[in-house]
DOVEX-949887 format. One record per residue (C-alpha): residue in three letters; x, y, z. Coordinates in nm, 3 decimals. Example, Ala and Ser with C-alpha at 12.3 -4.5 7.8 and 13.67 -1.06 7.14 Angstrom:
<recs>
   rest        c1        c2        c3
    Ala     1.230    -0.450     0.780
    Ser     1.367    -0.106     0.714
</recs>
This chain:
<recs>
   rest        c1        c2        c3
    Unk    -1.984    -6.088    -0.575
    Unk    -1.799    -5.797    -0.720
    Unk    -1.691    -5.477    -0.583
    Unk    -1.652    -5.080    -0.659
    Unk    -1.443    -4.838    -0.527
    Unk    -1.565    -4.468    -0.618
    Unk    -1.199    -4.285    -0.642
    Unk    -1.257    -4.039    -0.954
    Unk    -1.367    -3.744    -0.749
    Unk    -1.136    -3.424    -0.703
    Unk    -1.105    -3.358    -0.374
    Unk    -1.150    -3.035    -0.366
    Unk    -1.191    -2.968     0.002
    Unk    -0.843    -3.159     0.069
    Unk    -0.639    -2.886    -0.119
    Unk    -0.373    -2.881    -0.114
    Unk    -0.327    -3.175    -0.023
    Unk    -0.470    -3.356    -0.317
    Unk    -0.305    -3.113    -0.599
    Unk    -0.052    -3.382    -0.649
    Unk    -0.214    -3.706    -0.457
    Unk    -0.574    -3.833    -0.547
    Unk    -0.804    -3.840    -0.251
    Unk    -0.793    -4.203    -0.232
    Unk    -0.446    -4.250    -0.158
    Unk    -0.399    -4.010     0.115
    Unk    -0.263    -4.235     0.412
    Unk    -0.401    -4.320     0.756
    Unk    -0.144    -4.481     0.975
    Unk     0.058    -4.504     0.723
    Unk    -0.164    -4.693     0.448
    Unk    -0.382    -4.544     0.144
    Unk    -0.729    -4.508     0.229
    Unk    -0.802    -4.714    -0.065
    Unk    -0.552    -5.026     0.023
    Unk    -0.780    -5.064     0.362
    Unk    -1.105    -5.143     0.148
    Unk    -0.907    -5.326    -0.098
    Unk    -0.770    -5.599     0.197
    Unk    -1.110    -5.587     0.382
    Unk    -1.287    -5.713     0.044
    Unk    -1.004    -5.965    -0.017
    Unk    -1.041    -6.116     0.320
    Unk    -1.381    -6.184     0.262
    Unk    -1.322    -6.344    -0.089
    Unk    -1.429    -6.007    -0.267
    Unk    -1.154    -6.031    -0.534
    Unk    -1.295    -5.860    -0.871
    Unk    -1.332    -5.511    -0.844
    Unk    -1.365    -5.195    -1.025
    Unk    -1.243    -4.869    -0.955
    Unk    -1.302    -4.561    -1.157
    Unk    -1.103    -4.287    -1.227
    Unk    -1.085    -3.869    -1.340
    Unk    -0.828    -3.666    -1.155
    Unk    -0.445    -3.794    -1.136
    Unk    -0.604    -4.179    -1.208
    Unk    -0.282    -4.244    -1.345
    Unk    -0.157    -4.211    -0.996
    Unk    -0.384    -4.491    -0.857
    Unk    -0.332    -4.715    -1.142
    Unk     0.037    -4.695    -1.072
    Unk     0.012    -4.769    -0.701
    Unk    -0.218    -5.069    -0.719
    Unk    -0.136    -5.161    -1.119
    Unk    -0.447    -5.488    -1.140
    Unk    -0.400    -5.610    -0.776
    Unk    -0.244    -5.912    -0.785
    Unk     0.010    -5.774    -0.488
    Unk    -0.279    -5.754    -0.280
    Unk    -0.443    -6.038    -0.392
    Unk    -0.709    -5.891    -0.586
    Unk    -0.787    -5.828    -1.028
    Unk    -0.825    -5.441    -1.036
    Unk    -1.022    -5.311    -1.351
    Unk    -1.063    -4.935    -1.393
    Unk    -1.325    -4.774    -1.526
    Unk    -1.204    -4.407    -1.640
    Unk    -1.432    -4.114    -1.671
    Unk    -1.203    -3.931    -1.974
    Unk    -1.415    -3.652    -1.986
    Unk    -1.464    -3.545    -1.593
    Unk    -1.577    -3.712    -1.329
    Unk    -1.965    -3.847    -1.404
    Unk    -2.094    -3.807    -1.010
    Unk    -2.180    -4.126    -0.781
    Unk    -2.404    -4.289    -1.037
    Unk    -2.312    -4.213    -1.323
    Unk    -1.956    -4.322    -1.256
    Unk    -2.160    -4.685    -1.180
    Unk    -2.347    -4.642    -1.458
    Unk    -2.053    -4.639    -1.710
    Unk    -1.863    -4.885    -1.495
    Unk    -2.211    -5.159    -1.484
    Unk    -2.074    -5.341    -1.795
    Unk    -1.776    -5.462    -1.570
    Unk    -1.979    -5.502    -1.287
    Unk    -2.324    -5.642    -1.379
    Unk    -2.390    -6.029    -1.365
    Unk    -2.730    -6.115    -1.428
    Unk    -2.900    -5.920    -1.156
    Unk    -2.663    -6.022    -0.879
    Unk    -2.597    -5.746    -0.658
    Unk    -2.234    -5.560    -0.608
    Unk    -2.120    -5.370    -0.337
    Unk    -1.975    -5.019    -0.406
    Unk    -1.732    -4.838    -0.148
    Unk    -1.675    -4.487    -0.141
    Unk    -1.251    -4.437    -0.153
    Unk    -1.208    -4.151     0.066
    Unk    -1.378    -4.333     0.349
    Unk    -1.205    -4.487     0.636
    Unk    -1.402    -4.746     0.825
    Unk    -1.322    -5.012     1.086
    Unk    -1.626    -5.258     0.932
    Unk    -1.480    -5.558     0.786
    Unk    -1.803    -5.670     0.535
    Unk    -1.791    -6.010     0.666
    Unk    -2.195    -5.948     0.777
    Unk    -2.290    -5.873     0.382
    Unk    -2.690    -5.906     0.364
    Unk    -2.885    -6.129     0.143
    Unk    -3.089    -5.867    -0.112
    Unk    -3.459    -6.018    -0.145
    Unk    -3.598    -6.049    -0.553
    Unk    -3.769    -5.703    -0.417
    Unk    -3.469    -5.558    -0.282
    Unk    -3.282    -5.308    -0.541
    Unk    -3.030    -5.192    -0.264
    Unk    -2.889    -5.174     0.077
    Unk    -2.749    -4.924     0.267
    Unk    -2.488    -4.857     0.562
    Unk    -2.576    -4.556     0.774
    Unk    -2.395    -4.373     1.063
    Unk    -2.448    -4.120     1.338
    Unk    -2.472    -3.760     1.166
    Unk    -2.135    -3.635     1.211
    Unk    -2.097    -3.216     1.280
    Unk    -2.066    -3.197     0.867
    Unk    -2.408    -3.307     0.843
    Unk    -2.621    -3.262     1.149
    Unk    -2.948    -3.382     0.990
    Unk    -2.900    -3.640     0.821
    Unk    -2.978    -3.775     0.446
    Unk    -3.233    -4.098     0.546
    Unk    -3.504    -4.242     0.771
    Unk    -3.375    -4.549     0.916
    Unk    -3.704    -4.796     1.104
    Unk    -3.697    -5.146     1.167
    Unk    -3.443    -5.153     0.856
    Unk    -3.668    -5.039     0.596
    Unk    -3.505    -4.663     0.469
    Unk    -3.708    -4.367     0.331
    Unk    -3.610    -4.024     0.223
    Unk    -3.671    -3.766     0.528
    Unk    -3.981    -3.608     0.286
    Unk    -4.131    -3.964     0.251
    Unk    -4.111    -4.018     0.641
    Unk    -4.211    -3.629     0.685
    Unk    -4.573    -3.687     0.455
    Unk    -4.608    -4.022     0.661
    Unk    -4.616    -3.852     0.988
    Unk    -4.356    -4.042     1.125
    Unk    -4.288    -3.936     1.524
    Unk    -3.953    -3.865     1.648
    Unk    -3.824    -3.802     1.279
    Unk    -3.506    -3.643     1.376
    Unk    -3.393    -3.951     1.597
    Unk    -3.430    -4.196     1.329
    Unk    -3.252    -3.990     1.073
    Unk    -2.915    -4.048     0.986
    Unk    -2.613    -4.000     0.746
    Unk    -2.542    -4.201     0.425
    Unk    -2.200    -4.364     0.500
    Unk    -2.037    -4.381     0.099
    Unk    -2.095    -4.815     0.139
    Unk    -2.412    -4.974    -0.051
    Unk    -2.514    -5.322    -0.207
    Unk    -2.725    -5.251    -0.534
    Unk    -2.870    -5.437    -0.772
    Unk    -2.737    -5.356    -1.126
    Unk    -3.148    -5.318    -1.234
    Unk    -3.168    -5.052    -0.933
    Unk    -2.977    -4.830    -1.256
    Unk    -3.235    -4.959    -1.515
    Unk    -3.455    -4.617    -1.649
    Unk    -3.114    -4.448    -1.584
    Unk    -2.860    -4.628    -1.855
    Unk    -2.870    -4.315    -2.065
    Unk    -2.772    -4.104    -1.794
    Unk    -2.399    -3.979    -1.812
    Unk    -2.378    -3.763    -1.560
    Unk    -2.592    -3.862    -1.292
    Unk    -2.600    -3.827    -0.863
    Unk    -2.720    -4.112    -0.682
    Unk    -2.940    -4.009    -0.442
    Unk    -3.231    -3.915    -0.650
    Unk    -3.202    -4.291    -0.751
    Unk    -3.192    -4.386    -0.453
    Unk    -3.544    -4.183    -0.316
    Unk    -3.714    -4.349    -0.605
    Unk    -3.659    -4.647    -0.498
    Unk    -3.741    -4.623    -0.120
    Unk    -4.036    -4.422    -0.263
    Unk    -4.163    -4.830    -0.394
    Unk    -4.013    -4.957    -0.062
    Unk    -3.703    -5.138    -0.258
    Unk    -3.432    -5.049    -0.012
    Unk    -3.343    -5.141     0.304
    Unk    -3.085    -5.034     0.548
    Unk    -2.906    -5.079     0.874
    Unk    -2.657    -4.872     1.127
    Unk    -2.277    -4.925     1.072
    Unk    -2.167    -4.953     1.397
    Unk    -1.746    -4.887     1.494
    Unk    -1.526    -4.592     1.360
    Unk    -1.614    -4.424     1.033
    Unk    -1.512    -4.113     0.934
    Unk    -1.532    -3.906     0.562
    Unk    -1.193    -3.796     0.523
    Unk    -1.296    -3.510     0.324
    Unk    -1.093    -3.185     0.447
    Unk    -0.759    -3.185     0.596
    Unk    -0.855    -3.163     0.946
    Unk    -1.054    -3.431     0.956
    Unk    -0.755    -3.610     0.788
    Unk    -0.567    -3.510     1.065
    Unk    -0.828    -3.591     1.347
    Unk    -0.864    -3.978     1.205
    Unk    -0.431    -3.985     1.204
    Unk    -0.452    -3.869     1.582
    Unk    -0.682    -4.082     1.704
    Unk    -0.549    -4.395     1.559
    Unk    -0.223    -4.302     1.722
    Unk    -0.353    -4.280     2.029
    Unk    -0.532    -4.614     2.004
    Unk    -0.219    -4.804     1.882
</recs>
């Protein structure tokens, strides 16, 4: 299996913090977010993986140069012209990715989870993707997805179905997903492209399936929250 790492986005909300420092290697406890996925894919025998790149790429390419210090082989898949969104950035990254129609896992980079991917799924010939959900944090209060008995629909899906107790089984996206590279088929000419309309097609055929992440997660994306994640883990250690 081979892996992504999303790490071309700006980080707009982190300013000014990420001025000079992509998002990705901002440090908790001391270590890039980035080098935590990076060794949690390694330990599991994850070694080829892709990571694309806009703003201050350069930056991350000197850091983690083609991973052999961490016992990985980095290739980078840069996005020249500004960053393409979630999937288009997989999109022009599929050539390095795709092998047959074996499925790849991709990792948001300004993430910081405690899961360790050691419990990866097996996709059925039906399955075009999986997804990793969490607990709606105060960001994001209701949620992106219906989550039942592991099968995931878009809350409009579940809303037309008449689904009972919709707000309890909705919850939020957490940045990790296994997808097949054919899950991006009537999309290859699509450079600039989000992922979640991709996404609601495909539970729209029943083609994805789901499951809560369980343990600390937490979307680094302002400084705060930054600061929050540093806190805690102080306090735990």
């Amino acid at each position: 299996m081979k892996a992504m790492i999303l790490a071309a986005g700006r980080g707009e909300r982190m300013r000014p913090l990420t001025d000079h420092i992509p998002k990705p290697l901002l440090k908790v406890a001391g270590t890039p977010l980035i080098e935590y996925h990076i060794m949690k894919l390694a330990n599991i025998g994850v070694t080829d993986i892709v990571i694309n790149l806009a703003w201050l790429g350069e930056s991350i390419v000197d850091y983690l140069q083609d991973g052999e210090k961490l016992g990985v082989n980095i290739q980078y898949s840069w996005e020249n012209d500004g960053a393409l969104e979630t999937a288009g950035g997989i999109i022009k990254a599929l050539p390095k990715l795709a092998e047959k129609d074996e499925p790849f896992l991709v990792v948001n980079g300004d993430i910081y989870i405690d899961y360790d991917f050691s419990a990866l799924p097996t996709l059925t010939k039906k399955q075009l993707a999986h997804l990793w959900l969490v607990d709606n944090p105060s960001h994001n209060l209701s949620g992106d997805f219906h989550l039942k008995a592991g099968v995931l629909q878009s809350k409009q899906q579940a809303e037309m179905k008449g689904e009972t107790a919709l707000q309890q089984h909705c919850f939020t996206f957490s940045g990790i997903g296994l997808y097949r590279p054919s899950l991006f088929d009537a999309y290859l000419n699509n450079q600039v492209m989000p992922l979640a309309p991709i996404l609601i097609a495909a539970m729209n055929k029943q083609q994805v399936s789901g499951e809560k992440l369980s343990g600390l997660w937490t979307d680094v994306g302002t400084p705060e929250r930054l600061q929050l994640l540093n806190e805690q883990l102080q306090g735990e250690s």
